[in-house]
C-alpha positions in Angstrom: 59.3 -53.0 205.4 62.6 -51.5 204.9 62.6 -47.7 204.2 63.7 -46.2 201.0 64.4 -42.5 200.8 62.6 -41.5 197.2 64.3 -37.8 197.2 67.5 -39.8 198.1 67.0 -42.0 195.2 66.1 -39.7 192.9 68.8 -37.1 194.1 66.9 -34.2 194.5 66.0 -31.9 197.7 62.9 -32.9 199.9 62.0 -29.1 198.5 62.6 -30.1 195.0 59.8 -28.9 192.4 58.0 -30.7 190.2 60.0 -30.1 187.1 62.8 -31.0 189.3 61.4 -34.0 190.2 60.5 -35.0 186.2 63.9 -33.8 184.7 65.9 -36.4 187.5 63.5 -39.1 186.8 64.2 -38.8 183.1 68.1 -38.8 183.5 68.0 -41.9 185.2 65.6 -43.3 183.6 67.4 -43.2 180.6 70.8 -44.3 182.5 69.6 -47.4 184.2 67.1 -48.5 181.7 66.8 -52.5 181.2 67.7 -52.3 177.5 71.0 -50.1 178.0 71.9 -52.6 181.2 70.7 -56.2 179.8 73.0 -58.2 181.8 72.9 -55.8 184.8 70.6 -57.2 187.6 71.9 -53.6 190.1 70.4 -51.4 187.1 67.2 -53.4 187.0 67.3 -53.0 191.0 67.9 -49.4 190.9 65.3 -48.9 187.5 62.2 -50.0 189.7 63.2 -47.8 192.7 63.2 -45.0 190.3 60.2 -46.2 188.7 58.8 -46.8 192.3 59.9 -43.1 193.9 58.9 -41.4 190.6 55.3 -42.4 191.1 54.9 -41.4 194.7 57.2 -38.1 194.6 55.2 -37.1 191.1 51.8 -37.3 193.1 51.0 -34.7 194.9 48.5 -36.4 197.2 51.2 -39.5 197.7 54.1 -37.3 198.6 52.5 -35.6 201.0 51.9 -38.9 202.8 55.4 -39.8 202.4 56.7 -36.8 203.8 54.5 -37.0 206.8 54.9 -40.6 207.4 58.2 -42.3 205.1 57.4 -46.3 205.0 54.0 -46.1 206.0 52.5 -43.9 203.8 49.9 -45.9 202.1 48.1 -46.1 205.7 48.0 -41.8 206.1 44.0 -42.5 205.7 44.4 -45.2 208.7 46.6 -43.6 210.5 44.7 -39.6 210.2 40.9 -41.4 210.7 42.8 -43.2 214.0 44.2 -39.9 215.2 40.9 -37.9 214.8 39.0 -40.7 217.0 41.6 -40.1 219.4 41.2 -36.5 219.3 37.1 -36.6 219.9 38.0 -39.1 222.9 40.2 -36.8 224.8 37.2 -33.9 224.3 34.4 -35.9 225.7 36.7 -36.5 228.3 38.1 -35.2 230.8 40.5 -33.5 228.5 43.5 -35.8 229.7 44.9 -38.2 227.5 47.0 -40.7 230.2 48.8 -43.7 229.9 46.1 -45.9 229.3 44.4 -44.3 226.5 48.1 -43.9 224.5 48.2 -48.0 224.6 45.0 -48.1 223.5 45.3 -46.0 220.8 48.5 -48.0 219.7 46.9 -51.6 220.3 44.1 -50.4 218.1 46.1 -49.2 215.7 48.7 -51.9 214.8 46.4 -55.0 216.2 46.8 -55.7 220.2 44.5 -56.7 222.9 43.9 -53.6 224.2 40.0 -52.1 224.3 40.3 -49.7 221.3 38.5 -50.6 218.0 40.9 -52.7 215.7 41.8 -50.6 212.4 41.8 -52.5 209.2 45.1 -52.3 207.4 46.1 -53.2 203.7 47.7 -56.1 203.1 51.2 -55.7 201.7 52.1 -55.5 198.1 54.1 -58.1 196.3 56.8 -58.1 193.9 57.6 -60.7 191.0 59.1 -61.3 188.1 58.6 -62.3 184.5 61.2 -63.6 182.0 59.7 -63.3 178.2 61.4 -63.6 175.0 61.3 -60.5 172.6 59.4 -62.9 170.4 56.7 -63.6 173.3 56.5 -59.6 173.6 55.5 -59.5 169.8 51.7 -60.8 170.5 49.0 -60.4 173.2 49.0 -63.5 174.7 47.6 -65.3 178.0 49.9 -66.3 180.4 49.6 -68.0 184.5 52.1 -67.0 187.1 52.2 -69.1 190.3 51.8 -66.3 193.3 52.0 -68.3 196.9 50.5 -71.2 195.8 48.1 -69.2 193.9 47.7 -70.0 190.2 46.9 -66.1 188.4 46.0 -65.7 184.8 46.8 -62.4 183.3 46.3 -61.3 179.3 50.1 -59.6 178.4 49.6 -57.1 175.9 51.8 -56.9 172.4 54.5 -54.5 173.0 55.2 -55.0 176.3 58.7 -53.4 177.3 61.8 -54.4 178.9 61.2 -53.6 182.9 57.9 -52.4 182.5 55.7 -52.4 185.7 52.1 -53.5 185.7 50.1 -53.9 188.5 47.3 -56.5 189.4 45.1 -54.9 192.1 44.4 -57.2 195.1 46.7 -60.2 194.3 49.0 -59.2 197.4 48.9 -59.8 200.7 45.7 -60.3 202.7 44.4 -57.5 204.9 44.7 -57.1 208.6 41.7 -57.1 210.4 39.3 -57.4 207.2 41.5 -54.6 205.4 41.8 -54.8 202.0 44.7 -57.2 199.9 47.7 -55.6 198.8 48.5 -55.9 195.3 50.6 -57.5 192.9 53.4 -55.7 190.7 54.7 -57.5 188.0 58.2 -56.3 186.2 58.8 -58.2 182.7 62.3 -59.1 181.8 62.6 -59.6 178.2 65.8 -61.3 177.5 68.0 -59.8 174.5 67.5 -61.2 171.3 70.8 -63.0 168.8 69.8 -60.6 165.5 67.0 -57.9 166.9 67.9 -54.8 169.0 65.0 -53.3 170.1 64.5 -49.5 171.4 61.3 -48.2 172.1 59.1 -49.6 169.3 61.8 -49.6 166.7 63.7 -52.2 165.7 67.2 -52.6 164.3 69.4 -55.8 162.6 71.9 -56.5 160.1 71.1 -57.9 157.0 74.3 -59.4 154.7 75.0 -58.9 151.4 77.8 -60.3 148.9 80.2 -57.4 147.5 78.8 -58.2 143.5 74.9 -57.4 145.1 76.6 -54.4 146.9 78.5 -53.0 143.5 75.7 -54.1 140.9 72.8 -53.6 142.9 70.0 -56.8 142.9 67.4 -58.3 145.4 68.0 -60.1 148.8 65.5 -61.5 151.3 65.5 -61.3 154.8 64.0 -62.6 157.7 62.0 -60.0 160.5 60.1 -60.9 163.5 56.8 -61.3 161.7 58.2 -62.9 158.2 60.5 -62.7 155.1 60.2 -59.5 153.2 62.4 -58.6 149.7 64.6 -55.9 150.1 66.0 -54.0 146.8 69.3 -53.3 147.5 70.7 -49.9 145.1 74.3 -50.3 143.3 77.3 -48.9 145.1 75.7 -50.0 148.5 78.5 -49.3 151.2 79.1 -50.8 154.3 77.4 -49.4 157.1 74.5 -48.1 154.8 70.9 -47.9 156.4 67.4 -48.8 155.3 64.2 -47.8 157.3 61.1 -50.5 156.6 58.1 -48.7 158.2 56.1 -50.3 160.2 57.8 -53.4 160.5 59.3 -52.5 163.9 57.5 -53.4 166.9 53.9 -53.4 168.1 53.0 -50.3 170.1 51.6 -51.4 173.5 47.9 -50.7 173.9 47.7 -49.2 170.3 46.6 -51.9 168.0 47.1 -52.0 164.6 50.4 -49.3 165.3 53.9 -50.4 165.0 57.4 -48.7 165.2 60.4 -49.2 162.3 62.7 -51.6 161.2 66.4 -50.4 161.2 68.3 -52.2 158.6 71.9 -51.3 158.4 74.0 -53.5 155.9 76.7 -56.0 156.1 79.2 -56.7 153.1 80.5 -60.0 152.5 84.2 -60.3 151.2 84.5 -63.3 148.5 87.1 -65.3 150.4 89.1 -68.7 148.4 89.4 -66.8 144.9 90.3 -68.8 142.4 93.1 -67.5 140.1 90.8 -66.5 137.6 88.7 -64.7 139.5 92.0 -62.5 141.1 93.3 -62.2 137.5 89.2 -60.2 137.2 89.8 -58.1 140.4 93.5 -57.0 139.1 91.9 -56.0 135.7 89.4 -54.2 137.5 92.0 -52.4 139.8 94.0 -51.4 136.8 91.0 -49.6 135.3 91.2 -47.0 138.1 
């Protein structure tokens, strides 16, 4: 497995605090997130190492494993139990620990012939991915992956988020020796949508409107992710005006029943192919400045 340096990822010191270690995570966070890189498959890279070094570095118990043994920290336990059996071997005897017992300590730890008990290791953990539509996102819905062969059903919860990580505990690798399997992290990529930008659990679209609705005020219908609604537009709307439909955004992820906003800023529609009558009506009005 190659090695990845988490304080090197995160660019902070290998003394860096904790509030160090959150306020770095949070600026790149923000910098290389899915939604502000949609077409950027480096930024989704780097998004899941920071993701992935944020989790061990935030954890006291984890990083202390990683400092003591980088790559291999998810076998400390392994490794520790392994060195303590060595330890109460050299003490019963004869306080010597030769050539022979150092390859038998390393045969039984990493799966040789040699005469020392065979440790179980963890299988490794793997890594896939899976492309959604924002629409598909909208619902909680059932969905199989094909892992190695292996067909695995998995129930995706509404609200599901661009480069979100979820993990599927023993759907990785097989252990070594009778260890137990890895396990399986999926990352969702939810592919940007033509009309809805979505942030968080808000989302935002353009809605059109002719310039007489905009001047005179009236009703217009438009279309959101879960059905038409009527929108009541005021007189002397401008372009670039905003709206805010509550609860109409998107579904909050594990919270049922709890959605975000729609955004709805407006679009206005120049009449184009006037006839001459209708120029002679737009001069009149002009000259009534």
């Amino acid at each position: 497995m190659e090695f990845i340096d988490y304080y090197q990822v995160l660019g902070i010191e290998k003394n860096a605090k904790e509030d160090d270690i959150k306020k770095a995570y949070r600026k790149l966070a923000r910098k290389f997130h899915p939604d502000l890189n949609p077409n950027d498959k480096e930024a989704h890279k780097k998004f899941q190492q920071i993701n992935e070094a944020n989790e061990v570095l935030s954890d006291a118990e984890k990083r202390k494993k990683y400092d003591a043994y980088g790559k291999d920290w998810q076998h400390a336990d392994q490794f520790e139990q392994q060195k303590r059996s060595g330890a109460r071997s050299q003490s019963t005897g004869s306080g010597q620990f030769n050539e022979t017992d150092f390859s038998d300590f390393f045969e039984s730890m990493f799966g040789g012939s040699g005469r020392g008990r065979q440790t179980k290791f963890r299988g490794q953990d793997f890594n896939a991915e899976l492309k959604m539509n924002l629409t598909d996102a909208l619902h909680t819905h059932k969905q199989t992956l094909t892992i190695n062969g292996k067909n695995i059903s998995i129930t995706i919860p509404a609200g599901i988020e661009n480069g979100q990580v979820i993990k599927l505990k023993g759907y990785g690798a097989p252990g070594v020796h009778g260890g137990p399997a890895g396990d399986l992290y999926i990352t969702f990529s939810i592919a940007p949508h033509p009309r809805f930008k979505r942030l968080g659990n808000d989302l935002y679209a353009a809605a059109k409107i002719d310039l007489y609705t905009a001047i005179l005020g009236g009703d217009t219908t438009f279309d959101t992710l879960s059905g038409k609604v009527k929108l009541t537009v005021k007189p002397g709307t401008q372009p670039g005006n905003k709206i805010r439909l509550k609860g109409k955004g998107f579904p909050v992820y594990k919270k049922e029943a709890e959605f975000g906003d729609l955004y709805i800023t407006y679009e206005i529609e120049l009449p184009v192919n006037l006839t001459e009558e209708q120029k002679k009506l737009f001069t009149e009005l002009s000259n009534l400045k």
